[in-house]
Backbone as JSON, one array per atom type, in Angstrom:
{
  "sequence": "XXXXXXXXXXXXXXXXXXXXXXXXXXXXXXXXXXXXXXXXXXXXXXXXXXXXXXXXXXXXXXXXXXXXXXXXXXXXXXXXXXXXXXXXXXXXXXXXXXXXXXXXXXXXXXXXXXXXXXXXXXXXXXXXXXXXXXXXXXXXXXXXXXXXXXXXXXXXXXXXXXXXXXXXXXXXXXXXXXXXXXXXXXXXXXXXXXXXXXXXXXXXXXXXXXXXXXXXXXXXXXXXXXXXX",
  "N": [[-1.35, -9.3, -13.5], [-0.9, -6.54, -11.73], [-2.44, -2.79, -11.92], [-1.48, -0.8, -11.32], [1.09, -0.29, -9.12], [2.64, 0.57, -6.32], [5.98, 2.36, -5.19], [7.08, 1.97, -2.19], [9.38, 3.29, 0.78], [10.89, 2.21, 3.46], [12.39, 4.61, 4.7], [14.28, 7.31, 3.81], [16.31, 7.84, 1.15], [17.07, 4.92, 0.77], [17.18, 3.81, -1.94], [14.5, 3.91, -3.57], [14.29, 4.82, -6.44], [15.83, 3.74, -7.58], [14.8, 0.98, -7.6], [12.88, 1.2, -8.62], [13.08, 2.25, -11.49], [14.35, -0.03, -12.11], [12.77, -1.91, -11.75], [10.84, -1.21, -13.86], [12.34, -1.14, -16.24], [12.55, -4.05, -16.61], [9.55, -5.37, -16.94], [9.77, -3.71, -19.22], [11.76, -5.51, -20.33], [10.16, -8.1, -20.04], [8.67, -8.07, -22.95], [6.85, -6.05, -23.23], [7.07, -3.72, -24.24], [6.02, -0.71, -24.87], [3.43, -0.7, -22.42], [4.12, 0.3, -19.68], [3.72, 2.69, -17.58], [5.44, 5.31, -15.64], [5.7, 7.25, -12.51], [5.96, 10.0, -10.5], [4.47, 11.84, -7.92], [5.77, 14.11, -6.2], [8.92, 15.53, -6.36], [11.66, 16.39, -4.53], [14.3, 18.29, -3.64], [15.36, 19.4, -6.12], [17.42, 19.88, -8.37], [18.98, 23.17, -10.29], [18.28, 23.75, -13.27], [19.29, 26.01, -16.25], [17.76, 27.8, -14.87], [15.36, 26.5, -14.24], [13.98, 23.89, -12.38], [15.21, 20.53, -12.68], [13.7, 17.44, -11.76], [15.67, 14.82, -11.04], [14.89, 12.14, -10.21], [12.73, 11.69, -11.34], [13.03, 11.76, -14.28], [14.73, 9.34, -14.28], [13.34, 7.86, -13.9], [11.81, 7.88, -16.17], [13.45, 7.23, -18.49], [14.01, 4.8, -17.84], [11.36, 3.75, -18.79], [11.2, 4.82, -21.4], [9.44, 5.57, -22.12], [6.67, 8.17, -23.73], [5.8, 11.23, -22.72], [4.35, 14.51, -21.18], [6.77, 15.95, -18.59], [5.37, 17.43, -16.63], [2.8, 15.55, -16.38], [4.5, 12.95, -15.52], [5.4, 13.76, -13.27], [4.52, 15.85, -11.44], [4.87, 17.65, -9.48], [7.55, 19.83, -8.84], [10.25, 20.49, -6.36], [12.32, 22.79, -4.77], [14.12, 21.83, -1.84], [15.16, 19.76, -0.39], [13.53, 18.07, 1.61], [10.91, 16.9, 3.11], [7.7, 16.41, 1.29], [6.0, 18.4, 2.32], [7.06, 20.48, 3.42], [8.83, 21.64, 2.54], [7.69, 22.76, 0.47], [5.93, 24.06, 1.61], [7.66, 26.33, 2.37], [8.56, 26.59, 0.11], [6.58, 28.37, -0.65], [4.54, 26.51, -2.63], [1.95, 25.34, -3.77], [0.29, 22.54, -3.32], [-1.55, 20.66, -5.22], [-4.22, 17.84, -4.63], [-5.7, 16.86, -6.8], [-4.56, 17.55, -8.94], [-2.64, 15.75, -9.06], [-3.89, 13.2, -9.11], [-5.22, 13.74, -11.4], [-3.32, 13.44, -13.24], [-2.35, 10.67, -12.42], [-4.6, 9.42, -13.88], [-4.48, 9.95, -16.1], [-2.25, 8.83, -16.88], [-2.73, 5.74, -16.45], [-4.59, 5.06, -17.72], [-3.66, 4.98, -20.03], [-1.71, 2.92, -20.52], [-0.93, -0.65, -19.59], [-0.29, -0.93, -16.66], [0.92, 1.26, -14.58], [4.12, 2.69, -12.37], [4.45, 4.13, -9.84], [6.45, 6.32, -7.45], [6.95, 7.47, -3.99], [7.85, 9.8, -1.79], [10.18, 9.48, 0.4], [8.97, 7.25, 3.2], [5.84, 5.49, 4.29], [4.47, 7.27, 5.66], [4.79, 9.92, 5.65], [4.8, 13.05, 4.81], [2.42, 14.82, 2.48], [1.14, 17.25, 1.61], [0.82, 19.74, 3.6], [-1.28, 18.47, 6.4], [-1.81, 16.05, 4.59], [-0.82, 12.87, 3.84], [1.69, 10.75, 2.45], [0.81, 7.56, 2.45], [-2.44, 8.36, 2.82], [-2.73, 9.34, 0.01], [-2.22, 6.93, -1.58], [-4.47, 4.99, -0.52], [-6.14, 6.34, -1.56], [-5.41, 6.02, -4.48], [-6.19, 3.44, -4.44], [-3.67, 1.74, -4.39], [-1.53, -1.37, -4.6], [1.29, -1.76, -2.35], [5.23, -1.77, -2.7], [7.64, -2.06, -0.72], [10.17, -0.92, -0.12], [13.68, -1.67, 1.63], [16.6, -1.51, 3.86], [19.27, -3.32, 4.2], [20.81, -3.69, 6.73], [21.37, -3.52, 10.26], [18.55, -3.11, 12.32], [16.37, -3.11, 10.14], [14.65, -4.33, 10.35], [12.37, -3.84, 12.24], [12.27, -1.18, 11.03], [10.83, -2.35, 8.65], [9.03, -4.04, 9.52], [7.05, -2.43, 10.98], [6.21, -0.19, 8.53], [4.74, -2.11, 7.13], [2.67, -3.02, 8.37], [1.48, -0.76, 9.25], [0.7, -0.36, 6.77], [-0.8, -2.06, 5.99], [-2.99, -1.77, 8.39], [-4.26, 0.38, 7.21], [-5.5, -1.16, 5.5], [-4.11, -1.53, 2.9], [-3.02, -3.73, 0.32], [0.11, -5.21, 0.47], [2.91, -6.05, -1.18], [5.01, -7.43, -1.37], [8.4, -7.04, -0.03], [11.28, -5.93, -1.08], [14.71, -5.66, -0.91], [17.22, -3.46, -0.79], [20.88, -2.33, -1.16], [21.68, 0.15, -1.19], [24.05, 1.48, -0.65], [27.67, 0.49, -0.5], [27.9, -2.27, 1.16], [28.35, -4.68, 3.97], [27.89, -7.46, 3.8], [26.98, -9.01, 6.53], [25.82, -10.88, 9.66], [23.02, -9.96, 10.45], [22.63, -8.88, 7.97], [22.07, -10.81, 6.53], [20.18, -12.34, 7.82], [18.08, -11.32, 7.94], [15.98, -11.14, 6.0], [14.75, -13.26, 6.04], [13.16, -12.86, 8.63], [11.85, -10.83, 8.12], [10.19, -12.09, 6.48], [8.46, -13.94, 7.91], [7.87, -12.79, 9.99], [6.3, -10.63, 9.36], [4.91, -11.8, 7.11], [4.71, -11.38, 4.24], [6.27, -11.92, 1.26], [9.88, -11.44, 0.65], [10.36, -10.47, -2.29], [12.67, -10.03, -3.59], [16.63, -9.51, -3.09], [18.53, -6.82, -3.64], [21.97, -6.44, -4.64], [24.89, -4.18, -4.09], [25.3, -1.46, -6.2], [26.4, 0.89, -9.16], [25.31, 1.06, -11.69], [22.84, -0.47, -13.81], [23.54, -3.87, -14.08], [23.95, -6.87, -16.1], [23.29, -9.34, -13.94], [21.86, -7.82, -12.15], [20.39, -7.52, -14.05], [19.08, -9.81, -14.06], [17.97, -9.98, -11.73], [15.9, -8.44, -11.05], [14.44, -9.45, -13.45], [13.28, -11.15, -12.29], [11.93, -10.4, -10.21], [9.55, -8.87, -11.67], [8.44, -10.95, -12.67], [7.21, -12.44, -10.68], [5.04, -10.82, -10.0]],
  "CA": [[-0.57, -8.07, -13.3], [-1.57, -5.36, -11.14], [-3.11, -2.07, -13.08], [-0.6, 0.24, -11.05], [1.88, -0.42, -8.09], [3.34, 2.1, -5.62], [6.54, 1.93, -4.77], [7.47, 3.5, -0.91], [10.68, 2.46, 1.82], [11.07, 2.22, 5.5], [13.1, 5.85, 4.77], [14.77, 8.07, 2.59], [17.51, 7.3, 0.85], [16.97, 3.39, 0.58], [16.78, 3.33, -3.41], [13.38, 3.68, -4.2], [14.22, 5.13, -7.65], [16.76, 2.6, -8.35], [14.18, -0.07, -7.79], [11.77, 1.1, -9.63], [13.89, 1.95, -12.66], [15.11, -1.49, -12.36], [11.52, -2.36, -11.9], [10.14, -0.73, -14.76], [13.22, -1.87, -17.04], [12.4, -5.39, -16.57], [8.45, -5.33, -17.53], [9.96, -3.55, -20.5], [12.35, -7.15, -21.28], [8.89, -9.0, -20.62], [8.08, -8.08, -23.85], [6.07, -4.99, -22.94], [7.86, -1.86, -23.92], [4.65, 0.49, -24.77], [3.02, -0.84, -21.3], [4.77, 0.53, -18.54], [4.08, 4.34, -17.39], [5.91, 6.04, -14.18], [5.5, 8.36, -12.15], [6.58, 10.49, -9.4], [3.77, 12.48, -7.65], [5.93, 15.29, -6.24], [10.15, 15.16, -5.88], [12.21, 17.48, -3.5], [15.93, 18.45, -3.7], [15.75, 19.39, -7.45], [18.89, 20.81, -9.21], [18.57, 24.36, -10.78], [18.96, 23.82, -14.46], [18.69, 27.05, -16.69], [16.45, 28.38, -14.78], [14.22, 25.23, -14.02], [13.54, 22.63, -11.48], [14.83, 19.26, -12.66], [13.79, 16.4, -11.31], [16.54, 13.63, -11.07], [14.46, 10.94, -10.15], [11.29, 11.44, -12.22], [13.43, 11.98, -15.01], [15.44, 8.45, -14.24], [12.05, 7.05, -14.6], [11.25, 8.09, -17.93], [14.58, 7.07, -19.3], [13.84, 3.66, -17.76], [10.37, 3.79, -19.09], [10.74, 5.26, -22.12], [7.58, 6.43, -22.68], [6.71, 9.89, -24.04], [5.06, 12.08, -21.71], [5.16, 15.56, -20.71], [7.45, 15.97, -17.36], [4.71, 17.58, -15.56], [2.26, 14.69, -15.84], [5.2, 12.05, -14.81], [5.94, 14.5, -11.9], [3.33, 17.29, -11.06], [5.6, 19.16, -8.3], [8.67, 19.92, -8.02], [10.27, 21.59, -5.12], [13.97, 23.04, -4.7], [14.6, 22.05, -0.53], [16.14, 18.72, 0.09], [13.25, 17.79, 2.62], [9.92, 16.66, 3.12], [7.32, 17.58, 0.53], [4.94, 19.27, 2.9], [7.76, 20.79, 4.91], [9.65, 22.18, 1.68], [6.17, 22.87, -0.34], [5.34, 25.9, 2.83], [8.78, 27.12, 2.84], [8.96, 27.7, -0.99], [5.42, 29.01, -1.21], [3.88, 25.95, -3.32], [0.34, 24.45, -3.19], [0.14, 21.57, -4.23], [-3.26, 19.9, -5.52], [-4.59, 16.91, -4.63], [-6.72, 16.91, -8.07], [-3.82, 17.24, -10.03], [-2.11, 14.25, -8.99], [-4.99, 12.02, -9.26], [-5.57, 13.51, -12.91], [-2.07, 13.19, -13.72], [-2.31, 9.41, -12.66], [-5.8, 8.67, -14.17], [-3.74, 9.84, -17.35], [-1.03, 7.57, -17.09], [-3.17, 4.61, -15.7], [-5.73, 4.82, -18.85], [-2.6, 4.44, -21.47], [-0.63, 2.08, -20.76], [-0.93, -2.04, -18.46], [0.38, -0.82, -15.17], [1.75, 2.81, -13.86], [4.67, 2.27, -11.29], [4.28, 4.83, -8.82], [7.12, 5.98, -6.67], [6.75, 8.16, -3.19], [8.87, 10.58, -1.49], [10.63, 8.74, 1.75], [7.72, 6.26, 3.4], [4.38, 6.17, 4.37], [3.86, 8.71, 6.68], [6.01, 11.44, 5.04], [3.52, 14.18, 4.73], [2.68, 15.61, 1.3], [1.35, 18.73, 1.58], [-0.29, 20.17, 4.98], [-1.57, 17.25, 6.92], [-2.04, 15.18, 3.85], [0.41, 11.66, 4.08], [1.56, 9.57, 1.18], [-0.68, 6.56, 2.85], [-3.41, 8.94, 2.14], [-2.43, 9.44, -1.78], [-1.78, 5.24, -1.81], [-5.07, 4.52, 0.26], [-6.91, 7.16, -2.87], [-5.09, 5.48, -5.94], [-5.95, 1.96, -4.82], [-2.78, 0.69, -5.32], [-0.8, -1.87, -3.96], [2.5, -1.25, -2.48], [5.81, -2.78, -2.54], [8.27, -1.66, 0.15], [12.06, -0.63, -0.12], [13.92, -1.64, 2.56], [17.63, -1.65, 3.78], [19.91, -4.9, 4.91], [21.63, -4.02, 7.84], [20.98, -3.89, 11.69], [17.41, -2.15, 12.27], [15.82, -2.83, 9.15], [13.29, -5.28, 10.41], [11.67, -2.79, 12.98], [11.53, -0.58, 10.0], [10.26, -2.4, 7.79], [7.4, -4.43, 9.44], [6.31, -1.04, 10.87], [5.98, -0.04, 7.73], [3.93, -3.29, 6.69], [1.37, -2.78, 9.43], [0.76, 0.55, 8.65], [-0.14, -0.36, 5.17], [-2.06, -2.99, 6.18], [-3.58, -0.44, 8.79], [-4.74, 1.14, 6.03], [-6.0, -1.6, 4.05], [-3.26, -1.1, 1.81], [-1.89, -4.71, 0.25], [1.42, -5.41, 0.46], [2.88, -7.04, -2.4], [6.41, -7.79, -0.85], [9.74, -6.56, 0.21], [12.56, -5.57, -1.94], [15.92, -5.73, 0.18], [18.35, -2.96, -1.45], [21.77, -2.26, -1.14], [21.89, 1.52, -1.65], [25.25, 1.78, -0.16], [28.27, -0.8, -0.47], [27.22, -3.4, 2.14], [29.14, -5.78, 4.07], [26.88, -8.72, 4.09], [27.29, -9.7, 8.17], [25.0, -11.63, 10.13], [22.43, -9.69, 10.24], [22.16, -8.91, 6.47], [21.8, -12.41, 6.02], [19.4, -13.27, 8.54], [17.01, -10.26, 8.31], [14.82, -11.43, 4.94], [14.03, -14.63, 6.37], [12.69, -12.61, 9.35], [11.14, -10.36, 7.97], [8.86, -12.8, 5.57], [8.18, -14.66, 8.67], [6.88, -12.03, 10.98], [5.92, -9.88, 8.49], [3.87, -12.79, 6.4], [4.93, -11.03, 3.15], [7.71, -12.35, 0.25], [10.8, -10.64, 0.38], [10.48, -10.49, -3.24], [14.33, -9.56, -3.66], [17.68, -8.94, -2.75], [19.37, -6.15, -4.86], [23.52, -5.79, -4.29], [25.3, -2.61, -4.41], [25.7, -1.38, -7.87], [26.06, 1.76, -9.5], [24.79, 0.47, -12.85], [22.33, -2.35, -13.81], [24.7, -4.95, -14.9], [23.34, -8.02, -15.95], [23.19, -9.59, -12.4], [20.78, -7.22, -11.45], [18.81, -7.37, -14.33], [18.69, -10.6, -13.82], [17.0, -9.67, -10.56], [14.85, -7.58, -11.31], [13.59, -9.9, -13.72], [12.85, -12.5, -10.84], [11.04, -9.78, -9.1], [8.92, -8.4, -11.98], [7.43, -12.28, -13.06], [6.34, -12.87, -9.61], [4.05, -9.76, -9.61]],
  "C": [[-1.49, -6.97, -12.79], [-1.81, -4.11, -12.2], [-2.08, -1.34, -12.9], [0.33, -0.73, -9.67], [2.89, 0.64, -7.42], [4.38, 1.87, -4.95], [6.93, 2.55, -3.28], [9.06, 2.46, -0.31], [10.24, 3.15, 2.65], [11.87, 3.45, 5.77], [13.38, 6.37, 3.7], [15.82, 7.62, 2.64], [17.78, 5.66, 0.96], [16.96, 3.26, -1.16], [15.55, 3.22, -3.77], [13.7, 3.74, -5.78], [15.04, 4.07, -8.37], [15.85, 0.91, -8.61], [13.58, 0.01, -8.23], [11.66, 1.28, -11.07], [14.27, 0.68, -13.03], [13.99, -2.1, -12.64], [11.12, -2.43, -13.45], [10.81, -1.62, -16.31], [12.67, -3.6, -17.43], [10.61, -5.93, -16.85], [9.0, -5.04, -18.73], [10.7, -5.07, -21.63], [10.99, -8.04, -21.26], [8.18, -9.58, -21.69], [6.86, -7.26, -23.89], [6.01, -3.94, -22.92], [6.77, -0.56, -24.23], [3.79, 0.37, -23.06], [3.15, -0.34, -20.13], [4.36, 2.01, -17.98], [4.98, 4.22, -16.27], [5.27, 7.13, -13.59], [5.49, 8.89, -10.62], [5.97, 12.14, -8.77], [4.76, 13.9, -7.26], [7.75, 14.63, -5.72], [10.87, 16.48, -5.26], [13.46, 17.11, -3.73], [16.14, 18.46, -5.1], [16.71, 20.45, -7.89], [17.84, 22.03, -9.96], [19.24, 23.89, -12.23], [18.84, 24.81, -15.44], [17.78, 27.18, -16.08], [15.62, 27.79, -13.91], [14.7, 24.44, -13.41], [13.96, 21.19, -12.11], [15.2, 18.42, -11.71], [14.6, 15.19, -11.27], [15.88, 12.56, -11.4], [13.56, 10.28, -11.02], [11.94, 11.37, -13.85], [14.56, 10.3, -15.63], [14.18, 7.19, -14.48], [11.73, 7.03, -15.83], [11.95, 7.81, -18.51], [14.22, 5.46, -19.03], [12.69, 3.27, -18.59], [10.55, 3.77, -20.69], [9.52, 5.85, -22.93], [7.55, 8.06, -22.7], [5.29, 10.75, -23.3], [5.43, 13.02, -21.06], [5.73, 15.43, -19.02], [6.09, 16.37, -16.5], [3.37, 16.69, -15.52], [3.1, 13.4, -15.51], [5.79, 12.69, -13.34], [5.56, 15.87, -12.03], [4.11, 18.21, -10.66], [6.56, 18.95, -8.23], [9.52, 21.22, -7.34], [11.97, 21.4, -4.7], [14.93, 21.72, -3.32], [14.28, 20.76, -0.59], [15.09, 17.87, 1.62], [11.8, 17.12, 2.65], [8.32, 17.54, 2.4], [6.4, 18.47, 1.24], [5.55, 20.41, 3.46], [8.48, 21.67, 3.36], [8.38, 22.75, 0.7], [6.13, 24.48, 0.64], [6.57, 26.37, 2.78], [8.61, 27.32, 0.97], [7.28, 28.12, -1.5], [4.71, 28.17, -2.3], [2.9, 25.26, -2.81], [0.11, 23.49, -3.82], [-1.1, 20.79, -3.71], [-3.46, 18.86, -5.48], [-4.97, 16.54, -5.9], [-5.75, 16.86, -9.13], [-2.99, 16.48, -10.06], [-2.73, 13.26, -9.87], [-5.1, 12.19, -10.46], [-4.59, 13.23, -13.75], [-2.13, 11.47, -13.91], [-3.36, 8.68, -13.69], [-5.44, 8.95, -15.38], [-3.44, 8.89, -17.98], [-1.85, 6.22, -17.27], [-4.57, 4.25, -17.04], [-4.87, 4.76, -20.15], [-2.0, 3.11, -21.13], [-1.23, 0.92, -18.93], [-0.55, -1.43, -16.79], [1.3, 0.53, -15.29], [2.59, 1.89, -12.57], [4.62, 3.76, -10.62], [5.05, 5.2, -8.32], [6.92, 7.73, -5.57], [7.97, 8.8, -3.15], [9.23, 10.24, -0.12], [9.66, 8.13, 1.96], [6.59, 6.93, 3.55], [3.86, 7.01, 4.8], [4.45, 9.81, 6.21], [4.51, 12.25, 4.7], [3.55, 14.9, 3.76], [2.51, 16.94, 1.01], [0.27, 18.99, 3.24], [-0.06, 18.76, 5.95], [-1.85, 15.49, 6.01], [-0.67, 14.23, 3.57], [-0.04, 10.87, 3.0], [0.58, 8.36, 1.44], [-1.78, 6.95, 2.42], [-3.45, 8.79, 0.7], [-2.77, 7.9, -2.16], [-3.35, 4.87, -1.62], [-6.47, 5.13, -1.08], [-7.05, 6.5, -4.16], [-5.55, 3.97, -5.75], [-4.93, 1.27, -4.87], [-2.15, -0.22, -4.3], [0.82, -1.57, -3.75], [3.83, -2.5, -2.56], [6.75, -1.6, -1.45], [9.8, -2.21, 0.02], [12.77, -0.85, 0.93], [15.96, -1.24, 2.84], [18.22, -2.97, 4.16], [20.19, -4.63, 6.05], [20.14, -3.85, 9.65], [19.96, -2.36, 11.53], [16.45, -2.15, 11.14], [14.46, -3.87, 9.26], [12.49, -4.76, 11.31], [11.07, -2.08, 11.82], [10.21, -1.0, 9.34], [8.3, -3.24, 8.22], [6.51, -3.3, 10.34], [5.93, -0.38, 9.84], [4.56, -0.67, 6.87], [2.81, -3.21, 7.58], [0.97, -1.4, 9.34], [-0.25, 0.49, 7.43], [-1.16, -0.7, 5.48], [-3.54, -2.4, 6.84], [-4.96, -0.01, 8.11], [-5.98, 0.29, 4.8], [-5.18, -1.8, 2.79], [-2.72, -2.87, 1.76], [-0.55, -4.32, -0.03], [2.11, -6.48, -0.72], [4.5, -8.2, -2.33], [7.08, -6.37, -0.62], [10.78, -6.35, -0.22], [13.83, -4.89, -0.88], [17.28, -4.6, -0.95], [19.84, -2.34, -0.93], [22.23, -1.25, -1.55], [23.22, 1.66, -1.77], [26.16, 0.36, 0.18], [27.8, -1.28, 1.26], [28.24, -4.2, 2.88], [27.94, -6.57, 4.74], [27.14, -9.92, 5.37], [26.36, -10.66, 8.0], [23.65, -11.02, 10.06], [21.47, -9.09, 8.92], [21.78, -10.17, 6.07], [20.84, -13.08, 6.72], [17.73, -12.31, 8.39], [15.84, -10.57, 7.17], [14.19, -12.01, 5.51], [12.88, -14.01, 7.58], [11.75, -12.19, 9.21], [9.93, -11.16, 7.3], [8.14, -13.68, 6.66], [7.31, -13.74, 9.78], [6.05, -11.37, 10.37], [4.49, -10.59, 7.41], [3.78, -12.1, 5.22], [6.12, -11.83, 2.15], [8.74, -11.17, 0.17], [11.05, -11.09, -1.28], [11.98, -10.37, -4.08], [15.16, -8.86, -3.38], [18.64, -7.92, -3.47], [20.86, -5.95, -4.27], [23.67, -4.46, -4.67], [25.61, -2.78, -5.48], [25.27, -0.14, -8.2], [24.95, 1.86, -10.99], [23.43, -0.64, -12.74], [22.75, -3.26, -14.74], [23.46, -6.62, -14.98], [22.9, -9.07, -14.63], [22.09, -9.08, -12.12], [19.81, -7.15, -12.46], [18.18, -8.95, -14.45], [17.21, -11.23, -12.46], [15.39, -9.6, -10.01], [13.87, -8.49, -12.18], [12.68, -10.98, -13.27], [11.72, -11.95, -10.36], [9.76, -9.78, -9.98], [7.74, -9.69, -12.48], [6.96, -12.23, -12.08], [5.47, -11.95, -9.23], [2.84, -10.05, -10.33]]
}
């Protein structure tokens, strides 16, 4: 088992958080429920709650997780505007620190078997300034796994994605195929894994269906995914 793993996708709005909740969940059935951290370097488009910034996502982690840890070392920054964190970071006047990431993770990553990681849209998304999640990934060491979608276009995405990493140096650990949005499972949903593990020379580690929940089915899934890591 890897120490940490980072989760990114071929875009926004693919389910990262749902896979990595699902992720995380399913180390916990392993028989590993103290083991697990999260964490969610900086999240954008956060609700106003009294007052305060919460985070949805980072917050959907820690429920998966359960682990007790203050919010701002499972998620350092968070930032109102619905957009890219570098790009929403200069518009609401926040600076965000390289240094306090890294000490945030080197937290997490010294308690507990494996931190799951999860970005903000893919690799190139730009975190603050000129600084790109690849960068952050390429810092922490970690290996990634990559979120993808099913339908038509998702194999451009995604092994652009996969050569970037690689690029980088960055292993690849597989492909996780999700189903953000109900699906109709054509021809091309059905043909696009095989492709991708073939050009790509990665494991499409798994297929997740649409689901608002995780119903047995999916944690069945998930627990497919999380042994083969």
């Amino acid at each position: 088992m890897h120490k940490g793993i980072f989760i990114t996708g071929t875009d926004t709005g693919v389910g990262k958080t749902f896979v990595a909740a699902g992720l995380v969940a399913a180390l916990k059935q392993m028989g590993h429920p103290a083991t697990c951290g999260v964490m969610k370097p900086v999240e954008t488009g956060c609700r106003i709650e009294k007052g305060k910034l919460m985070p949805v996502d980072a917050i959907k982690l820690i429920e998966a997780s359960d682990i007790n840890e203050p919010l701002d070392i499972v998620n350092p920054y968070r930032l109102m505007l619905p957009l890219a964190p570098a790009v929403a970071a200069e518009l609401e006047g926040v600076i965000i620190q390289k240094k306090k990431i890294f000490s945030a993770y080197r937290r997490l990553s010294s308690k507990y078997d494996i931190t799951v990681v999860e970005g903000s849209g893919g690799l190139m998304a730009p975190l603050y300034k000129d600084y790109l999640f690849i960068d952050l990934i390429s810092k922490l060491k970690l290996p990634v796994i990559i979120v993808s979608r099913p339908g038509l276009g998702t194999i451009n995405h995604t092994l652009l994605t996969i050569n970037a990493a690689r690029d980088r140096g960055l292993a690849v650990l597989g492909v996780i195929v999700n189903c953000a949005v109900k699906t109709k499972m054509g021809l091309p949903e059905k043909t696009n894994p095989q492709v991708i593990e073939r050009l790509g020379k990665v494991p499409v580690l798994g297929i997740v269906p649409f689901s608002k929940t995780f119903t047995p089915q999916l944690k069945r899934i998930f627990l497919k995914i999380a042994e083969a890591l």
